[in-house]
BAGULO-663966 format. One line per 8 residues: number of its first residue (from 0); their letters; for each residue x negated, y, z negated of C-alpha. Coordinates in pm, 1 decimal, padded with zeros to 6 digits. Layout:
% BAGULO-663966
NUM = A = X,Y,Z | ... $
***
This chain:
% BAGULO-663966
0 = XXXXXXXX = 00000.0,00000.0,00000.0 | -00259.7,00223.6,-00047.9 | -00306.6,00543.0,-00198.3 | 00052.0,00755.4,-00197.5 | 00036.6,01145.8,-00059.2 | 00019.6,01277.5,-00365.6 | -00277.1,01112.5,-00474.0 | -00453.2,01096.2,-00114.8 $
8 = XXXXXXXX = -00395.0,01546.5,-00171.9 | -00532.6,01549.3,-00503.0 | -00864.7,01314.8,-00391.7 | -00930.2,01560.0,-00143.8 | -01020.8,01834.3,-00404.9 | -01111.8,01602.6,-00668.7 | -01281.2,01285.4,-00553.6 | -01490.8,01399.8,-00225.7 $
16 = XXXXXXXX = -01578.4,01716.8,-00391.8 | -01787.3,01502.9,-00662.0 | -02001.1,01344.1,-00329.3 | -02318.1,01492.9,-00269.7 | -02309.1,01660.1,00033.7 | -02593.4,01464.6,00205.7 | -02377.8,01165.1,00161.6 | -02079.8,01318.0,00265.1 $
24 = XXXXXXXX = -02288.4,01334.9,00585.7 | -02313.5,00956.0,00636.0 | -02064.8,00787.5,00871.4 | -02000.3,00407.1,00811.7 | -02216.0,00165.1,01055.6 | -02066.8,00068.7,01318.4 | -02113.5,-00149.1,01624.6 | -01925.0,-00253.3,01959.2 $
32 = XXXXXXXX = -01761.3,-00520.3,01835.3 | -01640.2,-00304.9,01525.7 | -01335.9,-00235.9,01715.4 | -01252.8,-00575.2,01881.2 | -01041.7,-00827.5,01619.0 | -01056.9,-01158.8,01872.0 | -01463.9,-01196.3,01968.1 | -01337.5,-01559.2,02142.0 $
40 = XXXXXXXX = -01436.7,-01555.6,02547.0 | -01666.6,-01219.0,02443.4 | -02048.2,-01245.3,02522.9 | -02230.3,-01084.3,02233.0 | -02497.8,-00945.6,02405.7 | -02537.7,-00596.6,02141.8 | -02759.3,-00666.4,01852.0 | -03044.5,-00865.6,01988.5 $
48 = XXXXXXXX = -02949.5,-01186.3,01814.9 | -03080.5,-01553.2,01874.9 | -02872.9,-01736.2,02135.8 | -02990.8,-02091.9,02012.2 | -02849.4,-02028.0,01694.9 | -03007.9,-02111.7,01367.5 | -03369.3,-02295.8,01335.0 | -03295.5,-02535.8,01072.9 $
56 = XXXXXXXX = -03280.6,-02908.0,01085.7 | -02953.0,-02949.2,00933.2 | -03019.0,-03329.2,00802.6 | -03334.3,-03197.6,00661.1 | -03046.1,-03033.6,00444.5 | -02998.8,-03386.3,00270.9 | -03327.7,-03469.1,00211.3 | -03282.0,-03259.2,-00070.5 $
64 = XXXXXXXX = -03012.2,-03434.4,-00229.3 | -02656.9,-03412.7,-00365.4 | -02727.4,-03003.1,-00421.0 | -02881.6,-02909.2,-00070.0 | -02616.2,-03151.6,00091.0 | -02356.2,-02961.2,-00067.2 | -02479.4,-02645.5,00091.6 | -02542.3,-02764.7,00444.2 $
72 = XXXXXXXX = -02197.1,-02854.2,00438.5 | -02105.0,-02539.3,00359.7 | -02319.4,-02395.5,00669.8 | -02211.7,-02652.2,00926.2 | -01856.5,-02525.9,00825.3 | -01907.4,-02185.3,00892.9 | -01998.3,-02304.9,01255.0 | -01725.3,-02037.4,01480.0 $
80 = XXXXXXXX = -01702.2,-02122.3,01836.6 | -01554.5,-01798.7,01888.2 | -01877.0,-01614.8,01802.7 | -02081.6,-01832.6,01987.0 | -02269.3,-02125.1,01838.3 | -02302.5,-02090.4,01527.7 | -02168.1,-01816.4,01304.8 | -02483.7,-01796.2,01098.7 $
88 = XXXXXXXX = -02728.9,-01673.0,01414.4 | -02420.3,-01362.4,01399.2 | -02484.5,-01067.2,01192.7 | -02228.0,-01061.2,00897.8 | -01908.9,-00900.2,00992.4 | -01895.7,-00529.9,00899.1 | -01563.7,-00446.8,00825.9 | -01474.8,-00735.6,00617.0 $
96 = XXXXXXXX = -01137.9,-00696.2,00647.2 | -01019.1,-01038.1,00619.8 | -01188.2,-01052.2,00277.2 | -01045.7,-00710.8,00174.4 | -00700.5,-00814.3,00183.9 | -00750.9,-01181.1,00020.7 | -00875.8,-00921.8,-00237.9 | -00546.5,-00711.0,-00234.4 $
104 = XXXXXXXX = -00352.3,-01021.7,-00196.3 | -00501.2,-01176.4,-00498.8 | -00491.5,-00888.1,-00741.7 | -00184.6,-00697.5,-00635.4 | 00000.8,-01057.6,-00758.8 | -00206.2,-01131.8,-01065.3 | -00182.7,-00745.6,-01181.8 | 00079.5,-00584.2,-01035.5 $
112 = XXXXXXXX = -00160.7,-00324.9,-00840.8 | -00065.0,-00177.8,-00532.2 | -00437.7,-00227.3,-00276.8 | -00479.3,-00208.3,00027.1 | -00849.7,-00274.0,00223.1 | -00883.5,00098.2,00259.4 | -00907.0,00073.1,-00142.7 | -01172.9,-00199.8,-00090.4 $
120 = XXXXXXXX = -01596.4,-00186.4,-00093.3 | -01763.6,-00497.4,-00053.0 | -02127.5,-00562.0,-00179.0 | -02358.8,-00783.9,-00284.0 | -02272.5,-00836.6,-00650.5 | -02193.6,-00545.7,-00884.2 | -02554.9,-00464.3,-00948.2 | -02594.0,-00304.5,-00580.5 $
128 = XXXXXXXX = -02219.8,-00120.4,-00644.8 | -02317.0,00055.7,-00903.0 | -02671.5,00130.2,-00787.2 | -02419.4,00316.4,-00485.5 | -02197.5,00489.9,-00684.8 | -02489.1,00664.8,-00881.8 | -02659.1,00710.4,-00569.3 | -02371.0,00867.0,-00389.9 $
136 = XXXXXXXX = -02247.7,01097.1,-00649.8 | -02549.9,01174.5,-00903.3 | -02873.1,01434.2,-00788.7 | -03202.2,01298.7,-00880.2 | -03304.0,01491.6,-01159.4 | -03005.2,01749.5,-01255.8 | -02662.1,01494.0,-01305.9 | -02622.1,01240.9,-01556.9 $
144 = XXXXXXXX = -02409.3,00946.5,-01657.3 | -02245.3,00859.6,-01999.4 | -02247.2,00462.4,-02124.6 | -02062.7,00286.4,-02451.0 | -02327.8,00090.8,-02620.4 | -02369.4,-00194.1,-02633.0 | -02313.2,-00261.9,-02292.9 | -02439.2,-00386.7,-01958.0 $
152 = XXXXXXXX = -02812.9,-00238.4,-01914.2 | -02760.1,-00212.4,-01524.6 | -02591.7,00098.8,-01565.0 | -02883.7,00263.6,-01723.2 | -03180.1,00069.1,-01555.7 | -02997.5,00218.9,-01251.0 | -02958.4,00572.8,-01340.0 | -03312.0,00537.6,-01477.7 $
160 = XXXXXXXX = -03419.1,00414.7,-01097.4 | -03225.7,00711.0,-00923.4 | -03395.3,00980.5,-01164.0 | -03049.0,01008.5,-01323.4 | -03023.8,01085.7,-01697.9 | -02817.5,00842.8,-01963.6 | -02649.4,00989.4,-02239.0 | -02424.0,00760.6,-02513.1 $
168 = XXXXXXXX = -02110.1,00783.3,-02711.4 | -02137.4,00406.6,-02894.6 | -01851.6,00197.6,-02951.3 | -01710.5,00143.8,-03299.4 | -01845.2,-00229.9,-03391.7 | -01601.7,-00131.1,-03731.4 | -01293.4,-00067.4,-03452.7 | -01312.7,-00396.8,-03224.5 $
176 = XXXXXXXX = -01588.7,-00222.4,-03081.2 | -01346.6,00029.1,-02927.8 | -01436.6,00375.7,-02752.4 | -01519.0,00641.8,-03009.2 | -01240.0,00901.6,-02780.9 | -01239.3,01207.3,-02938.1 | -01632.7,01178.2,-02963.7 | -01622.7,01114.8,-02549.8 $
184 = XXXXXXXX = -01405.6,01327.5,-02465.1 | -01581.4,01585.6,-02657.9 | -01941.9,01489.1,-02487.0 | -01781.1,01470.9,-02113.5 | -01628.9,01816.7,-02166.9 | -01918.7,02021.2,-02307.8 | -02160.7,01910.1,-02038.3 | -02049.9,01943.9,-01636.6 $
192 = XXXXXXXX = -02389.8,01717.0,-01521.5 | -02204.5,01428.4,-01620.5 | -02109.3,01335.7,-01290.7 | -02041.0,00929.3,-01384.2 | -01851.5,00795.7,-01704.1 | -01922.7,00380.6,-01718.8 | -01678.2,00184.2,-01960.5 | -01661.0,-00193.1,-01948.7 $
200 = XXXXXXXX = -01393.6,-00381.2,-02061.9 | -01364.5,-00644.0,-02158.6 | -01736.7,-00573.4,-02312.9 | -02014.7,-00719.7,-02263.3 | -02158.6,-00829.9,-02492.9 | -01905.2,-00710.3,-02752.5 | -01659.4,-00958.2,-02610.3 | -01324.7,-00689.3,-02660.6 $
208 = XXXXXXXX = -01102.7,-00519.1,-02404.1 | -01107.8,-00170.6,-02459.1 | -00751.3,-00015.6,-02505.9 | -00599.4,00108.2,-02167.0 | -00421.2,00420.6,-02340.4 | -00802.5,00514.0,-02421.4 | -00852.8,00489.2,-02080.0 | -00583.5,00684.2,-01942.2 $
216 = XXXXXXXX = -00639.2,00943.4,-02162.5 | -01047.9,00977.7,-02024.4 | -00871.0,01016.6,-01706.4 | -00629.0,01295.2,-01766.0 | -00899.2,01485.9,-01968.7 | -00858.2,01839.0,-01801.8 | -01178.1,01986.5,-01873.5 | -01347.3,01681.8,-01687.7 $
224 = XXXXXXXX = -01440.7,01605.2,-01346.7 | -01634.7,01339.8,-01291.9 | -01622.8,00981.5,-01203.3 | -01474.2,00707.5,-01451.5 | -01650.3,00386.2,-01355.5 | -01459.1,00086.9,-01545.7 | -01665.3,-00223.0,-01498.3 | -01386.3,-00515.4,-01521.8 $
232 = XXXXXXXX = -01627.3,-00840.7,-01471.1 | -01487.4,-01033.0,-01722.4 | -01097.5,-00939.9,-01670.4 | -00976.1,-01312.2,-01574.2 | -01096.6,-01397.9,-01894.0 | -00832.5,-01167.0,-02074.4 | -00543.4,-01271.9,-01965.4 | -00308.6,-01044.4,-02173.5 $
240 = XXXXXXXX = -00523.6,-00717.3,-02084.6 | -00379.6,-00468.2,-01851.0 | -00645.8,-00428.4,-01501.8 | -00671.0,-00048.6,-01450.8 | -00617.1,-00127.3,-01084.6 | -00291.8,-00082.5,-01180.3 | -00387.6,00308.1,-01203.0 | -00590.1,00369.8,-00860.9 $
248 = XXXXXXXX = -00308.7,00513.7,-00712.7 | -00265.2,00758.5,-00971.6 | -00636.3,00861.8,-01059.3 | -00887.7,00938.6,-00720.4 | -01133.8,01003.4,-00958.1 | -01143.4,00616.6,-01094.1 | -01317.8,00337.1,-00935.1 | -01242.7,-00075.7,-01071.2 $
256 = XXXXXXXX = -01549.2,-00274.2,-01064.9 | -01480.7,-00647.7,-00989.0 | -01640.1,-00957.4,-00900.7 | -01632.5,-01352.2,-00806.9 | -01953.7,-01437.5,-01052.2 | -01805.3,-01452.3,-01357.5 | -01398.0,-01608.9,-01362.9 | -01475.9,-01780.2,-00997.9 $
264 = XXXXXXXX = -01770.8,-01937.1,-01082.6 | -01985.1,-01809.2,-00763.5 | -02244.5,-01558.4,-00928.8 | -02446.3,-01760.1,-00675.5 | -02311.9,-01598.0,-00370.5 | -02350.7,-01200.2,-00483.1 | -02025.8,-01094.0,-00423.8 | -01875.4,-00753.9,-00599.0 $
272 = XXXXXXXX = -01587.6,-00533.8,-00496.3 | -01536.2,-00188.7,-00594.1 | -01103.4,-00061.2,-00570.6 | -01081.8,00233.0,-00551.2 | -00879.4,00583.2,-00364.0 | -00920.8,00540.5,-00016.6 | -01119.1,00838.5,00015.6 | -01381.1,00742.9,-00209.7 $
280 = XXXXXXXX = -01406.0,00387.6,-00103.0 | -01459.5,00560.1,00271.7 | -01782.1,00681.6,00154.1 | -01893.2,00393.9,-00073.9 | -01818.6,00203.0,00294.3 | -01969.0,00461.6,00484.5 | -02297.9,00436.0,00298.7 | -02336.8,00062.8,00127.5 $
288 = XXXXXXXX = -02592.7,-00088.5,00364.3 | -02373.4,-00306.4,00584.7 | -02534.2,-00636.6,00657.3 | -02591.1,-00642.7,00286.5 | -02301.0,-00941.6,00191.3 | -02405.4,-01262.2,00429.5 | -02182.4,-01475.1,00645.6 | -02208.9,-01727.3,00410.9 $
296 = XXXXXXXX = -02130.1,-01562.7,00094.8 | -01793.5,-01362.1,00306.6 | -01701.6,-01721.1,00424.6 | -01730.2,-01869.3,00048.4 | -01535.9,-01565.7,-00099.0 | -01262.1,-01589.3,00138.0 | -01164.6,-01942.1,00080.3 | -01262.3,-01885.5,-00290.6 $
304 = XXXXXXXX = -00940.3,-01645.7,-00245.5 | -00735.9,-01885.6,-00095.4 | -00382.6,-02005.8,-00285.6 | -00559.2,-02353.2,-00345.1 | -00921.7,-02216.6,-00546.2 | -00692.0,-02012.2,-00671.7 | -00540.1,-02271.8,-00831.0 | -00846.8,-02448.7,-00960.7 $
312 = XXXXXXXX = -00925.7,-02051.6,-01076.4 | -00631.5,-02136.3,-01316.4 | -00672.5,-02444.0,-01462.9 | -01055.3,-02351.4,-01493.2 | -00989.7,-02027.8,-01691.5 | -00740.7,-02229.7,-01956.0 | -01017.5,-02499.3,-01984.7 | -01227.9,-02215.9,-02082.9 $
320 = XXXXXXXX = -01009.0,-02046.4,-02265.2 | -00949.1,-02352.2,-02486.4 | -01362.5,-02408.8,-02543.5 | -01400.2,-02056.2,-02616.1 | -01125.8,-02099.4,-02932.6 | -01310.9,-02406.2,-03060.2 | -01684.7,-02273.8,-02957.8 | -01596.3,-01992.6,-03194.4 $
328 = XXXXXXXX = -01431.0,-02183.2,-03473.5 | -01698.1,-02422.9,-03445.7 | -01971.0,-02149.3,-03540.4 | -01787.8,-01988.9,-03818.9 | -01733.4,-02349.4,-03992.4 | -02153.7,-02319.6,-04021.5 | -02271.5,-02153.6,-04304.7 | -02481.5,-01826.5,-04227.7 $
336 = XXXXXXXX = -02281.8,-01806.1,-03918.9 | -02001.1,-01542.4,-03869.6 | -01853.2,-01487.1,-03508.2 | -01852.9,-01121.8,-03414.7 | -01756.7,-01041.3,-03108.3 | -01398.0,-01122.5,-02940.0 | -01269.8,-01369.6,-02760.2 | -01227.7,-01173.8,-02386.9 $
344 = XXXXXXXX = -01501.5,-01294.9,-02225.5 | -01619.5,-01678.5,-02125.2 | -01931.6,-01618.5,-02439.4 | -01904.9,-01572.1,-02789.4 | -02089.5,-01317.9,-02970.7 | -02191.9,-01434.9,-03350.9 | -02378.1,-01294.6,-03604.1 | -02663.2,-01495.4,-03801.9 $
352 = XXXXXXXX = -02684.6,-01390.7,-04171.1 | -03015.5,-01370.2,-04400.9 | -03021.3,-01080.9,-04694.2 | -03246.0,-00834.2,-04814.9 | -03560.6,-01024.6,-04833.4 | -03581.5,-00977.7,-04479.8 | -03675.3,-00660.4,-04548.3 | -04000.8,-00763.1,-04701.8 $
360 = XXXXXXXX = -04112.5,-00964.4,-04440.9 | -03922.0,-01308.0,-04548.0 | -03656.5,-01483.4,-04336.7 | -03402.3,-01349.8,-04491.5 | -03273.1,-01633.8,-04749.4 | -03391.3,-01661.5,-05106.4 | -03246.6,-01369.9,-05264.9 | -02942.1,-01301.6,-05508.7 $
368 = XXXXXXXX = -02818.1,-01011.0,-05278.3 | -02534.5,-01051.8,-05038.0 | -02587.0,-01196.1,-04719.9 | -02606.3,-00974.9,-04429.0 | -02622.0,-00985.0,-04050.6 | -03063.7,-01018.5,-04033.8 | -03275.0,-00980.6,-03685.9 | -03526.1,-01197.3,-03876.2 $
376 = XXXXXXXX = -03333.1,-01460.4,-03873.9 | -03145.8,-01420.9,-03570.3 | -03475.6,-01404.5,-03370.7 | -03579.2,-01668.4,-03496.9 | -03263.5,-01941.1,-03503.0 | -03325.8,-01807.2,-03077.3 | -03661.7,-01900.2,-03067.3 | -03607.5,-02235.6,-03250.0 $
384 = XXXXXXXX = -03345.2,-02272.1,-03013.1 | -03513.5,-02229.2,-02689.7 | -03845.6,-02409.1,-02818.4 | -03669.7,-02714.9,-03021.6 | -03308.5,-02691.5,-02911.0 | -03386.2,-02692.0,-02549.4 | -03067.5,-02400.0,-02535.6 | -03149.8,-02025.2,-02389.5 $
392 = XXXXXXXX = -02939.3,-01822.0,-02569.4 | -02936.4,-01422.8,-02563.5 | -03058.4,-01242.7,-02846.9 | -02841.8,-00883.7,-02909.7 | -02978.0,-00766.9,-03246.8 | -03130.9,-00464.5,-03097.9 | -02839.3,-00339.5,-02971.8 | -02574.4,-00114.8,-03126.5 $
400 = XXXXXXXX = -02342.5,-00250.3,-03396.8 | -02457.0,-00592.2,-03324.0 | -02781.6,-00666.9,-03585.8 | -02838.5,-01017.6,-03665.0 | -02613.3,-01090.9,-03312.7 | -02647.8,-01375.0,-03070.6 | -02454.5,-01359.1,-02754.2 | -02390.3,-01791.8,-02630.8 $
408 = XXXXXXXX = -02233.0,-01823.8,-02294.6 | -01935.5,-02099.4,-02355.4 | -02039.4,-02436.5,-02186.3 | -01880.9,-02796.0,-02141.1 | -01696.3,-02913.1,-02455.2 | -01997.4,-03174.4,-02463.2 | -02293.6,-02901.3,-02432.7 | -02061.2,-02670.9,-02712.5 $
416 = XXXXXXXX = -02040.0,-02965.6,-02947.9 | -02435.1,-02981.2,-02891.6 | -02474.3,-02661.6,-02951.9 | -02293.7,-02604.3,-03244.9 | -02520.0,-02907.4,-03406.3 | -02799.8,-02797.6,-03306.6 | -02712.2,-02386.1,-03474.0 | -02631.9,-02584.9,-03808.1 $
424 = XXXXXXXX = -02925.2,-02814.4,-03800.9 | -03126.3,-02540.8,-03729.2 | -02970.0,-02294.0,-03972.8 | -03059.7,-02544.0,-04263.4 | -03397.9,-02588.3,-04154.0 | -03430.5,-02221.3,-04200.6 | -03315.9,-02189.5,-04563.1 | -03536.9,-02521.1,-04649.1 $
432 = XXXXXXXX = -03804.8,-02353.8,-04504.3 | -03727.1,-02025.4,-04686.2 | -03687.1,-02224.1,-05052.4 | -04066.5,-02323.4,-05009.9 | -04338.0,-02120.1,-05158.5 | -04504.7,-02110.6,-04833.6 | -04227.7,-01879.4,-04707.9 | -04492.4,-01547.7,-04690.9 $
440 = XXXXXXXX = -04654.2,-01694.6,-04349.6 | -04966.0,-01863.2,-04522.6 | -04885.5,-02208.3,-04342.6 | -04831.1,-02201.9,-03950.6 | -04438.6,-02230.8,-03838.9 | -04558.5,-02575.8,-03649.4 | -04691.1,-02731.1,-03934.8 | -04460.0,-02608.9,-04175.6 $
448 = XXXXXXXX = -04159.9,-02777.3,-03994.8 | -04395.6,-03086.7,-03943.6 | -04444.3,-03104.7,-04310.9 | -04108.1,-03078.6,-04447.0 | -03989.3,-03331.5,-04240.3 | -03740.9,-03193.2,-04057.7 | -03413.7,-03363.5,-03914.1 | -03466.0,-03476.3,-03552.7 $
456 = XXXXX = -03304.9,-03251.5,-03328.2 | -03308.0,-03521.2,-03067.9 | -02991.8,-03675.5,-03197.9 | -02804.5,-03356.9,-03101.3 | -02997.8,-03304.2,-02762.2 $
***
């Protein structure tokens, strides 16, 4: 459906004033076949490709076994006699269109939203999107973007990259880890160089879907003008939050970040999409490199779109949903464990507790005061983790409001019930190891745990 008049006016002097006027300058790539929708009976003679197709030994694909057979039969069936022989020696299509309303399609039913493709950018994963949007709308070294820590470091690494300043308003770890609004709304109003406002819900890592109301009411601040970035990669795994698609037609000056790595299960294939008014998305279009997203990965994403992934989508999500309940019931049932985070994402966020002799350089058991969330201990139930437990796990204690945090993504029931051993195993090897005298460091961590006689963490492996 699109944008309506209304909003299409009010982008006009809103959203494509916010451009920089060099970018405003770039007109979307186009070639000759841009314009032609059937390529069958057409020689495609315009972009110097190879006639002979691709130069790969497609049962060479199998000697690599079940994994590399898996993915030749993906490229044999992207094989399209009617761009010649074989739709991999093509460029990628530029306009994308058929993916673009799959998109639509598939959002407009699960959220209500009203998309069109003219809404739509395509690119490769969410990473390059917002590297784009700061690119398109930020000058090197005069604009700046806000962030809600913790959150997803892209957002600064990027700014950081374009010469763009980061400022912060953290979330309320107290709240649900909710947006601090009159502190935001007070930041974005007092400074004009904050061109780009980046909010992600649900959070990552905090694991909570920031209110919508909040949201709305960042958008209708009048005294602000710039861009209100809401990164939504982890929406399908909050069922009963609102999408702020649902608002693109009434905001030009919001953009929706989405993607098929997280709920689809294809962070393999770098596919992100930006919604958005269609004036804005015109320039994101107009200047996203445009070969960027492969044949491949456009082929993959559109059946990944189709009504029967779709339906293994579904059933996928409530098998998640369901080990993400008992993941996190699991860890709180372990003593010095205490889940965090909430329960919006496919990862739990939990916090590892020690007390004030961490402070002195113990590991943070052995003391009458109250247990508390400890980085001492947290860093190191990680490392014994990754070095005995054979698990990579992400440490967050650095971040804000989450001290003493680890961030697990949820797994197979079997690898969570492994897991979950493993943490209490692991968490009682620390507070035997704390109870010895040896606890100041004068005995090496190896030998330590080889002297004590640890349990076997084989038997949870």
């Amino acid at each position: 459906m699109g944008t309506s008049g209304t909003s299409a006016a009010l982008c006009d002097g809103e959203c494509i004033r916010l451009v920089r006027p060099n970018i405003l300058s770039v007109k979307q790539f186009e070639t000759e076949r841009s314009s032609l929708n059937d390529l069958t009976d057409i020689q495609l003679a315009d972009l110097n490709e190879n006639p002979l197709g691709p130069c790969i030994s497609w049962g060479g694909w199998h000697e690599g076994g079940q994994h590399h057979a898996a993915l030749a039969e993906a490229c044999l069936a992207s094989r399209d006699p009617a761009q010649g022989s074989d739709r991999l020696s093509r460029y990628p299509d530029v306009r994308q269109l058929e993916l673009k309303q799959a998109f639509c399609d598939f959002r407009n039913r699960r959220h209500g939203s009203c998309l069109s493709p003219s809404n739509i950018c395509v690119s490769a994963g969410l990473d390059d999107m917002i590297d784009l949007i700061i690119r398109c709308v930020c000058r090197p070294g005069r604009d700046k973007i806000l962030i809600c820590p913790p959150v997803y470091h892209m957002y600064q690494t990027s700014a950081t990259i374009n010469d763009v300043a980061t400022l912060t308003v953290p979330l309320l770890p107290h709240r649900n880890f909710q947006l601090q609004l009159s502190l935001l709304q007070q930041t974005l109003t007092s400074d004009p160089t904050i061109k780009i406002c980046f909010i992600c819900t649900p959070g990552n890592p905090t694991g909570h879907a920031i209110l919508i109301d909040d949201i709305v009411a960042v958008l209708e601040n009048p005294a602000w003008h710039g861009i209100l970035v809401v990164d939504e990669a982890y929406i399908d795994f909050s069922p009963h939050s609102p999408s702020t698609t649902t608002l693109i037609t009434r905001y030009p000056r919001l953009v929706v970040l989405q993607t098929l790595s997280k709920g689809f299960g294809l962070a393999g294939i770098r596919v992100g999409f930006a919604a958005a008014c269609s004036h804005f998305s015109a320039v994101l279009n107009n200047v996203r490199k445009p070969y960027a997203v492969s044949s491949l990965s456009l082929l993959l994403a559109k059946v990944a779109l189709s009504e029967a992934s779709i339906a293994v989508l579904e059933a996928n999500l409530r098998t998640v949903f369901d080990l993400r309940l008992r993941l996190a019931r699991d860890l709180e049932r372990i003593e010095g464990v205490r889940v965090k985070g909430g329960l919006d994402g496919n990862f739990v966020l939990f916090e590892v507790l020690g007390d004030s002799n961490s402070l002195n350089g113990g590991h943070g058991f052995g003391s009458h005061s109250p247990p508390r969330p400890c980085n001492v201990v947290a860093g190191e139930l990680a490392r014994l983790l990754r070095d005995l437990g054979g698990v990579l796990v992400r440490f967050k204690g650095l971040e804000h409001g989450c001290e003493g945090c680890i961030r697990v993504s949820v797994g197979t029931g079997p690898e969570n019930m492994r897991f979950v051993e493993k943490v209490r195993l692991l968490m009682q090897r620390l507070r035997l190891r704390a109870a010895l005298p040896v606890l100041a460091g004068s005995i090496p961590t190896t030998m330590l745990e080889e002297s004590v006689g640890m349990v076997n963490l084989g038997a949870a492996a």
